[in-house]
Biopython code that builds the backbone (N, CA, C, O; Angstrom):
import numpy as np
from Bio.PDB.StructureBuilder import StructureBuilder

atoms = [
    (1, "UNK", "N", (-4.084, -24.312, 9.899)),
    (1, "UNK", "CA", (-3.729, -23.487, 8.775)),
    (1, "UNK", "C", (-3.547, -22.049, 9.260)),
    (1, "UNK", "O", (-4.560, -21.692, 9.862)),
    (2, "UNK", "N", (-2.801, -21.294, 9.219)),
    (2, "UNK", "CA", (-1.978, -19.801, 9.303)),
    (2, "UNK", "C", (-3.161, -19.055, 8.696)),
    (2, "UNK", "O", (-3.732, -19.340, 7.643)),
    (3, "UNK", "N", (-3.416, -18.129, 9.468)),
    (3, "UNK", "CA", (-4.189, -16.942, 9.002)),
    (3, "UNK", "C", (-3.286, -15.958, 7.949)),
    (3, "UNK", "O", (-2.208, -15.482, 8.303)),
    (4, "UNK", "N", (-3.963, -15.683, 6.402)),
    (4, "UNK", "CA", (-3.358, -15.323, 5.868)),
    (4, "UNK", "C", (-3.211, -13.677, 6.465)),
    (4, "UNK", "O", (-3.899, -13.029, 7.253)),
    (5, "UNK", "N", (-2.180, -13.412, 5.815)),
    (5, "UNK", "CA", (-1.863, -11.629, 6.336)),
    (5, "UNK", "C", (-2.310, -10.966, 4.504)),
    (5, "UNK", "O", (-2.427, -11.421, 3.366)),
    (6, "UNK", "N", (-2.406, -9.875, 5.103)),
    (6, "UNK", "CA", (-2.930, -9.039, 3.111)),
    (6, "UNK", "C", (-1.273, -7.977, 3.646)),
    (6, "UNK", "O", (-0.818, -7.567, 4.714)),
    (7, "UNK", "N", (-0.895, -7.922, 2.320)),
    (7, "UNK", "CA", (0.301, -7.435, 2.031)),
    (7, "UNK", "C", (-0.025, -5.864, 2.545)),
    (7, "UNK", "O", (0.699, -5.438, 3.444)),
    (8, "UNK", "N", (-0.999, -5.052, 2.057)),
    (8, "UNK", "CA", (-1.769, -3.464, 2.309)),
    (8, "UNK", "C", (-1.655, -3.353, 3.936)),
    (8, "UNK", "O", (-1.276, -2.435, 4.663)),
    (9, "UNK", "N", (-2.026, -4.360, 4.144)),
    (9, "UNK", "CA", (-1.988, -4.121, 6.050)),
    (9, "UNK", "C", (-0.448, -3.912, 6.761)),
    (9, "UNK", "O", (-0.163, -3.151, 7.685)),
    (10, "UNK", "N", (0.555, -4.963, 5.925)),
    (10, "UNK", "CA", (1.737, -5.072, 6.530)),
    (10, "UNK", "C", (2.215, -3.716, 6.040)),
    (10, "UNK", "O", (2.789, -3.026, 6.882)),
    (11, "UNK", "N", (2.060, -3.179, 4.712)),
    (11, "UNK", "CA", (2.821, -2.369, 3.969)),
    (11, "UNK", "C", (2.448, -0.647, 4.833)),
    (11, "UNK", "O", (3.174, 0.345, 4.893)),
    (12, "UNK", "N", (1.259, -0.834, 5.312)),
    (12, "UNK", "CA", (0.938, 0.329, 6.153)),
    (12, "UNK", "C", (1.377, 0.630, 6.900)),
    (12, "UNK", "O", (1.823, 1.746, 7.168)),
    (13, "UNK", "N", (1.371, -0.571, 7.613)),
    (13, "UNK", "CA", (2.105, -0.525, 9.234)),
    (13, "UNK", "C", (3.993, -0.392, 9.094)),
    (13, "UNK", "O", (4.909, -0.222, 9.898)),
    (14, "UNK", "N", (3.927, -0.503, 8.218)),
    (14, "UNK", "CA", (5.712, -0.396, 8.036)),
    (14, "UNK", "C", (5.530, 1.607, 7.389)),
    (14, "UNK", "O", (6.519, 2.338, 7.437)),
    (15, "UNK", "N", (4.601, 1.961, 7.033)),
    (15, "UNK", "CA", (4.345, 3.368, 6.732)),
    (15, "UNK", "C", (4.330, 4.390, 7.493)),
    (15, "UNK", "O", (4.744, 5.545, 7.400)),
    (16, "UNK", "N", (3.537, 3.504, 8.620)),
    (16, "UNK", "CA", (3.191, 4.907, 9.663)),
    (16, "UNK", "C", (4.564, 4.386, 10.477)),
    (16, "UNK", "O", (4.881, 5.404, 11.091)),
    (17, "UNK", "N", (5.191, 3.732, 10.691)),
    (17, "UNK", "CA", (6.184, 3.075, 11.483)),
    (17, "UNK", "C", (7.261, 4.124, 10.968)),
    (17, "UNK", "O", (7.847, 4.972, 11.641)),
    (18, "UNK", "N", (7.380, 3.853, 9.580)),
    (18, "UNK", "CA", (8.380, 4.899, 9.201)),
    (18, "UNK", "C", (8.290, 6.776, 9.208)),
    (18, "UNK", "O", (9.093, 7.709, 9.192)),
    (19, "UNK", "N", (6.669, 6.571, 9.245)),
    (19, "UNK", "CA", (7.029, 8.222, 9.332)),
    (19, "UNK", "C", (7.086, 8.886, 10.740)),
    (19, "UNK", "O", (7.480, 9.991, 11.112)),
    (20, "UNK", "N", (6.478, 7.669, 11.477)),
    (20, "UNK", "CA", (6.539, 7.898, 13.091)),
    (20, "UNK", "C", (8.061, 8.010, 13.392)),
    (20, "UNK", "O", (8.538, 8.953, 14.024)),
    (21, "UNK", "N", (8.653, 7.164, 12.980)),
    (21, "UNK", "CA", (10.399, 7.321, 12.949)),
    (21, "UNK", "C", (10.983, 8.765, 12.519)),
    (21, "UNK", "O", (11.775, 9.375, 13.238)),
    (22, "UNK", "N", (10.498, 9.274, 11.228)),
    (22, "UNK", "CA", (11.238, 10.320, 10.895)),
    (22, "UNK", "C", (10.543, 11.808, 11.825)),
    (22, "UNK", "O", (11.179, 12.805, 12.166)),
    (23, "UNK", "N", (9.297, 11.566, 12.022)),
    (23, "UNK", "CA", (8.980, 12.623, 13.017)),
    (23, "UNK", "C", (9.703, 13.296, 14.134)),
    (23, "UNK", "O", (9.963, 14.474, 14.378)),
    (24, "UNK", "N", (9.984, 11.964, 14.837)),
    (24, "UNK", "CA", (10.614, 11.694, 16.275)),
    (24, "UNK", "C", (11.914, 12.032, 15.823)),
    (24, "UNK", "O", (12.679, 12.470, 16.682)),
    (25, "UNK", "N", (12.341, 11.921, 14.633)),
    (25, "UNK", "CA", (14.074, 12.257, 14.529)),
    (25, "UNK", "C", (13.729, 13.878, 14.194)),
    (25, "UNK", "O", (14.338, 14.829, 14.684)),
    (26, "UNK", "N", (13.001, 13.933, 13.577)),
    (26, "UNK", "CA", (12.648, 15.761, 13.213)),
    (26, "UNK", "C", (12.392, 16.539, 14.531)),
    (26, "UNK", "O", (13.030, 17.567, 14.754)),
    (27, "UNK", "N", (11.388, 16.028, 15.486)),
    (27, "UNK", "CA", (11.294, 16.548, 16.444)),
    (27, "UNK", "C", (12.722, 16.364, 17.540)),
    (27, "UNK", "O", (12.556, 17.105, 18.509)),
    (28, "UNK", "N", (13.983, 15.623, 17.624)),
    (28, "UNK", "CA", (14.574, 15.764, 18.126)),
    (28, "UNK", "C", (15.949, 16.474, 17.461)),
    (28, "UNK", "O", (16.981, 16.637, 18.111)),
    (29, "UNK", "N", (15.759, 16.930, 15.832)),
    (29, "UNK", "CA", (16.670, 17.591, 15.598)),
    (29, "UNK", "C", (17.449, 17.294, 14.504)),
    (29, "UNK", "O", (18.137, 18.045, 13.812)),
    (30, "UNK", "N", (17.188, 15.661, 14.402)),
    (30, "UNK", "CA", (18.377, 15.198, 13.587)),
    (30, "UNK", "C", (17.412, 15.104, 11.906)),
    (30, "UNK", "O", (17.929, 14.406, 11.033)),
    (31, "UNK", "N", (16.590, 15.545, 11.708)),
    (31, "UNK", "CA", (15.948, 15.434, 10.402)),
    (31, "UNK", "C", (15.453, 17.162, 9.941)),
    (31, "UNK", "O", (15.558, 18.085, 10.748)),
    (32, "UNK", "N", (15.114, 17.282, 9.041)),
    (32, "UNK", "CA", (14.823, 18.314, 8.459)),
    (32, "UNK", "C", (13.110, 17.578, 7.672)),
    (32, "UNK", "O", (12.936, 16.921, 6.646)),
    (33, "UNK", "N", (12.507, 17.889, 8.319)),
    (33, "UNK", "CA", (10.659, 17.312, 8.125)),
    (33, "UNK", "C", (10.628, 17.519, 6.631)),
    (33, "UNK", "O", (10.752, 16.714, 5.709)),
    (34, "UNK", "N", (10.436, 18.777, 6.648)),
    (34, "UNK", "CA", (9.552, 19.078, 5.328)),
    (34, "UNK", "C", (10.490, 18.625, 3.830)),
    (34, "UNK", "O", (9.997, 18.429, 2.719)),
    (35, "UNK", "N", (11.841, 18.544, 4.177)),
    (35, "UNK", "CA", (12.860, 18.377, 3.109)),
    (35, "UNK", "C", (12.827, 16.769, 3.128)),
    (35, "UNK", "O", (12.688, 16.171, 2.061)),
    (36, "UNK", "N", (12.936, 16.168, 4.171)),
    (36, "UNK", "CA", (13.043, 14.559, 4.055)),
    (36, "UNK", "C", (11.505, 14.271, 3.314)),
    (36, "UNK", "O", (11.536, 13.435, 2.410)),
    (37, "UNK", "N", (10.194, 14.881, 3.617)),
    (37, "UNK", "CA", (8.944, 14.549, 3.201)),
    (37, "UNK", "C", (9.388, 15.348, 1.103)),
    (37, "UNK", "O", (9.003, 14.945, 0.005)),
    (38, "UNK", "N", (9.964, 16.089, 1.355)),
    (38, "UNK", "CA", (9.403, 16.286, -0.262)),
    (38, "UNK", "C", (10.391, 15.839, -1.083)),
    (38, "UNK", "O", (10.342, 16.072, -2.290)),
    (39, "UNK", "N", (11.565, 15.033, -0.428)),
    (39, "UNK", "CA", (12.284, 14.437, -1.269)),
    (39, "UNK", "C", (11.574, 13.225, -0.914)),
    (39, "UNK", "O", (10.859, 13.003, -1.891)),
    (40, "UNK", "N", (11.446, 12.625, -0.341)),
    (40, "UNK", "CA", (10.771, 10.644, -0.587)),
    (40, "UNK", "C", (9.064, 10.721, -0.974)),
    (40, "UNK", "O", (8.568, 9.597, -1.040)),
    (41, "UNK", "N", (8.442, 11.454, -1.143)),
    (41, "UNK", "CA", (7.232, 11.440, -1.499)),
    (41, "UNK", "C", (6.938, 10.694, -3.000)),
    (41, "UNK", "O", (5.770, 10.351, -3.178)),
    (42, "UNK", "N", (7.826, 10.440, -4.003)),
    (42, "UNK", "CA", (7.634, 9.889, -5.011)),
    (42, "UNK", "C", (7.122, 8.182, -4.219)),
    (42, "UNK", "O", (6.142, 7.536, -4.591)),
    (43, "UNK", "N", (8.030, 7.787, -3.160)),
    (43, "UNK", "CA", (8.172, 6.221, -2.731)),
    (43, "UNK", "C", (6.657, 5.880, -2.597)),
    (43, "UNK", "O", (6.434, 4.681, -2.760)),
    (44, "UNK", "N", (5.514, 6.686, -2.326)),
    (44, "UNK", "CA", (4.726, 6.159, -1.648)),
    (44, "UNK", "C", (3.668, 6.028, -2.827)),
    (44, "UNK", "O", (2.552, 5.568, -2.588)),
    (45, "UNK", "N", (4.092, 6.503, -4.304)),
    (45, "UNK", "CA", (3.613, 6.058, -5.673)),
    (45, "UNK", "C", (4.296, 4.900, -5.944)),
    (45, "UNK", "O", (3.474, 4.210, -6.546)),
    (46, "UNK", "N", (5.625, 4.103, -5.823)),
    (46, "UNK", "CA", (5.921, 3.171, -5.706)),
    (46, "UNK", "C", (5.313, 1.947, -5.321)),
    (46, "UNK", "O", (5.032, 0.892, -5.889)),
    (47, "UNK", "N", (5.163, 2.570, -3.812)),
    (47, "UNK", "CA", (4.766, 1.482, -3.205)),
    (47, "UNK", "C", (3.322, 1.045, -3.619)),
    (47, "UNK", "O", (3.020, -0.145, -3.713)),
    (48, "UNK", "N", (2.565, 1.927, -3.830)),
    (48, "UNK", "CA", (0.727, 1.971, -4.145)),
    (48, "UNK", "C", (0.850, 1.050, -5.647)),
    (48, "UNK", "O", (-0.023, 0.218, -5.897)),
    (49, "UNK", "N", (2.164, 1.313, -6.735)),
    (49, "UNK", "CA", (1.942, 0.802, -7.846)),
    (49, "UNK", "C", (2.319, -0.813, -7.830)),
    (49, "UNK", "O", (1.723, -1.624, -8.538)),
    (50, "UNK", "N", (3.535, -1.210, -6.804)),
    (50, "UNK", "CA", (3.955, -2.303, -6.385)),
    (50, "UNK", "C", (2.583, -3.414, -6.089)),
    (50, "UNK", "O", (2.228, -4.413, -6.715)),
    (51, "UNK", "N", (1.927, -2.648, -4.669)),
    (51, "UNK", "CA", (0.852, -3.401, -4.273)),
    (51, "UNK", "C", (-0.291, -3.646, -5.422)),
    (51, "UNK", "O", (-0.752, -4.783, -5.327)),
    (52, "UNK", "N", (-0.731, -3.060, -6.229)),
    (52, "UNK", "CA", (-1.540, -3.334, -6.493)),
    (52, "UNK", "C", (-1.283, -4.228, -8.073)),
    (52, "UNK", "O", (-2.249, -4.805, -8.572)),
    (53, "UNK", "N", (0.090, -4.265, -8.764)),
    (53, "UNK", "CA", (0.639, -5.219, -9.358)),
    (53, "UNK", "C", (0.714, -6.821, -8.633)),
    (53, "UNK", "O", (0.561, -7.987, -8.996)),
    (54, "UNK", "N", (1.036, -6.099, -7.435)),
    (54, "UNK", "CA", (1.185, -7.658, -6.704)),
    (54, "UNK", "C", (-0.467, -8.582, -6.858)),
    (54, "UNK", "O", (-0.912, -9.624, -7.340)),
    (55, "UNK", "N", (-0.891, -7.454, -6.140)),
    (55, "UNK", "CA", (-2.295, -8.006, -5.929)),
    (55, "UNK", "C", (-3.490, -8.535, -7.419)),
    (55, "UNK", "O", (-4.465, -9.281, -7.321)),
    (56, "UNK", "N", (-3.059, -7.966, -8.465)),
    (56, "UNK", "CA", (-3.201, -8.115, -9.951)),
    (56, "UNK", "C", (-2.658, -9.885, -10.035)),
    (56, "UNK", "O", (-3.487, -10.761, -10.278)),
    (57, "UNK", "N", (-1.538, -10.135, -9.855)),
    (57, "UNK", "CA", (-0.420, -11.384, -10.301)),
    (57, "UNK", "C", (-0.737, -12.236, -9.072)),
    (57, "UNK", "O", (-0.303, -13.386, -9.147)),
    (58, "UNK", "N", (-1.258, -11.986, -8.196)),
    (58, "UNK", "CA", (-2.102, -12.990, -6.835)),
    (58, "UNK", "C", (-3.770, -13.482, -7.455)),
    (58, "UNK", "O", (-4.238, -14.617, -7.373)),
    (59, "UNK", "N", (-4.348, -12.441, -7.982)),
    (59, "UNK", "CA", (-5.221, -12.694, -8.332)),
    (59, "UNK", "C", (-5.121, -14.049, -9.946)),
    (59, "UNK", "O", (-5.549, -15.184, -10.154)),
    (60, "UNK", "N", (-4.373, -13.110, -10.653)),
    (60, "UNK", "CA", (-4.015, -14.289, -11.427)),
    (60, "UNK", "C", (-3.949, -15.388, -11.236)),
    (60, "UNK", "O", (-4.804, -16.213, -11.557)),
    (61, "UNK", "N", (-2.824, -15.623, -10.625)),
    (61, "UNK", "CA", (-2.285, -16.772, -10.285)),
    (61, "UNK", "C", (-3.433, -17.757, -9.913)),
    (61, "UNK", "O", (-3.771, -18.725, -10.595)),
    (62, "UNK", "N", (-4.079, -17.300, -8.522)),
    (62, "UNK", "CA", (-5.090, -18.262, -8.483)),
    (62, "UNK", "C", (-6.402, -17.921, -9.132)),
    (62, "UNK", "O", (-7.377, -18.293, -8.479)),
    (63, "UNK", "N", (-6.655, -17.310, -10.247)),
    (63, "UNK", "CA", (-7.756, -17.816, -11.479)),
    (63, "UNK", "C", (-8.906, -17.092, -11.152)),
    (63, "UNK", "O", (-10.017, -17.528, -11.452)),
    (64, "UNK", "N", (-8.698, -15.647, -10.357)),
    (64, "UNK", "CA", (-9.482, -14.979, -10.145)),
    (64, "UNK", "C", (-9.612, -13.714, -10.458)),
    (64, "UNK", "O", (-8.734, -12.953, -10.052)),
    (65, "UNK", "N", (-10.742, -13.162, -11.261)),
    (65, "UNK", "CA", (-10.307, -11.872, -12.077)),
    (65, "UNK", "C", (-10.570, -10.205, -11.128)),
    (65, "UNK", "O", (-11.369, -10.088, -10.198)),
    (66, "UNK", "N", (-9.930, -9.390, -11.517)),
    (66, "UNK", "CA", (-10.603, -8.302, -10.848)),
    (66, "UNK", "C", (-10.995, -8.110, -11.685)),
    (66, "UNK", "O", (-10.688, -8.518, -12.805)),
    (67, "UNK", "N", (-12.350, -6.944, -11.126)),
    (67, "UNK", "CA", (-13.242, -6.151, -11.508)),
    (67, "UNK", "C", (-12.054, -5.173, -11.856)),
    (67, "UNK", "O", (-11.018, -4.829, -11.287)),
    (68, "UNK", "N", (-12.965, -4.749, -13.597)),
    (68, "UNK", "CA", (-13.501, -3.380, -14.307)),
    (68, "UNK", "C", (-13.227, -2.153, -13.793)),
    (68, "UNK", "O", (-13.896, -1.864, -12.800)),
    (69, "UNK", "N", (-12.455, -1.357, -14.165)),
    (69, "UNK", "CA", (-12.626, -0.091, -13.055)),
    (69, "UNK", "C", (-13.975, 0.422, -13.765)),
    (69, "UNK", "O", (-14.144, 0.363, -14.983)),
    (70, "UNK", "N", (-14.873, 0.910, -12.890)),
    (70, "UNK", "CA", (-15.841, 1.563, -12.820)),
    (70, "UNK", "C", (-17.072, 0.240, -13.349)),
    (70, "UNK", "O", (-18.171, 0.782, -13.460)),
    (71, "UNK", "N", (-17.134, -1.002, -13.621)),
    (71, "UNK", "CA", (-17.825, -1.981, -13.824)),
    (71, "UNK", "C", (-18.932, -1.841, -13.378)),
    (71, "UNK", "O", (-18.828, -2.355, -12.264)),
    (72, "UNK", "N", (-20.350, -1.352, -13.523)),
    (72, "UNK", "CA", (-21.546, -1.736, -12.138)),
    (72, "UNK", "C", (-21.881, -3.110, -12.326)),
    (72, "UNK", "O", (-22.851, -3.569, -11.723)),
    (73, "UNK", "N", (-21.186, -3.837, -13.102)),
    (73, "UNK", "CA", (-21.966, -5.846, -12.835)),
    (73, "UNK", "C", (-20.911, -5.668, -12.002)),
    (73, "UNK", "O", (-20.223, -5.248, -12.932)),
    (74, "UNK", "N", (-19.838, -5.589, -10.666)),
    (74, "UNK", "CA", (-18.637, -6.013, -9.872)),
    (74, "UNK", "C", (-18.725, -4.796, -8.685)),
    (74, "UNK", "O", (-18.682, -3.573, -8.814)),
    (75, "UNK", "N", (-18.877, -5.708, -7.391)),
    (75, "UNK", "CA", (-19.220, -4.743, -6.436)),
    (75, "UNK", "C", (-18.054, -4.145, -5.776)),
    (75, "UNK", "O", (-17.441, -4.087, -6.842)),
    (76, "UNK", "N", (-17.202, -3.640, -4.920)),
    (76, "UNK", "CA", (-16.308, -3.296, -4.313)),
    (76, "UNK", "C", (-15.612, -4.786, -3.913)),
    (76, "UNK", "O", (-14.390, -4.691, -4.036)),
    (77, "UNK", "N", (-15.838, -5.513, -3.674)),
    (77, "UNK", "CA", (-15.118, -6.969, -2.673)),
    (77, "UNK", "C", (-14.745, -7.985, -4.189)),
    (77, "UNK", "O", (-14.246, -9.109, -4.132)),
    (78, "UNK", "N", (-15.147, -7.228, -5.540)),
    (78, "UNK", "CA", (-14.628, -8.438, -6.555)),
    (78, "UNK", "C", (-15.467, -9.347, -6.722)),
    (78, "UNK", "O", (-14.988, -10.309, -7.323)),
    (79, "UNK", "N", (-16.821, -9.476, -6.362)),
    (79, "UNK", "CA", (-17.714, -10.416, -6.206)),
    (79, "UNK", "C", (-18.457, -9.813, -7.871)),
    (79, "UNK", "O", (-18.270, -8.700, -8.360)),
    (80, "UNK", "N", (-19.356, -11.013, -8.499)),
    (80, "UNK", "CA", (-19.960, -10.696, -9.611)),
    (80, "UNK", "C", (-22.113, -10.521, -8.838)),
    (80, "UNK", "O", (-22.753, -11.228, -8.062)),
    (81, "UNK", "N", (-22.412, -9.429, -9.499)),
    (81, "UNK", "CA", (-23.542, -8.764, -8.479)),
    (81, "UNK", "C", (-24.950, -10.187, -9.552)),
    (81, "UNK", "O", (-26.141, -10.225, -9.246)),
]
sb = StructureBuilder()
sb.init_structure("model")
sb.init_model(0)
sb.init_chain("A")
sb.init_seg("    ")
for serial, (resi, resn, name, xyz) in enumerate(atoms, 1):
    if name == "N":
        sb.init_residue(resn, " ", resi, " ")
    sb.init_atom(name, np.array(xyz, "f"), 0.0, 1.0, " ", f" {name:<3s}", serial, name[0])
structure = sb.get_structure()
């Protein structure tokens, strides 16, 4: 059986991947840093609202609830205390 992957891990690594990309183009000239960062900065509310919908409709699906925001019966890991 395949070790599952968590979507947060892949979605990171495609994050720093991308800003490591636009750095390296800034530092060689062809980007403008601070203008490429304050125009795409909305994406990374996107992406945070994406994942954690996903992870909402995963949980669903297989019949498992999250915790309460701020709940003290539900510990950090979703477990019931």
């Amino acid at each position: 059986m395949a070790a599952s992957v968590k979507v947060e891990g892949v979605v990171l690594g495609l994050a720093l991947l991308g800003l490591g990309t636009v750095c390296l183009l800034a530092n060689a000239g062809r980007v403008d840093l601070l203008t490429t960062l304050r125009t795409w900065w909305p994406l990374t509310l996107i992406v945070w609202g994406a994942l954690e919908l996903h992870q909402a409709l995963a949980a669903r699906a297989h019949g498992r609830r999250l915790p309460a925001a701020r709940d003290p019966r539900w510990d950090w890991e979703g477990e019931k205390r």
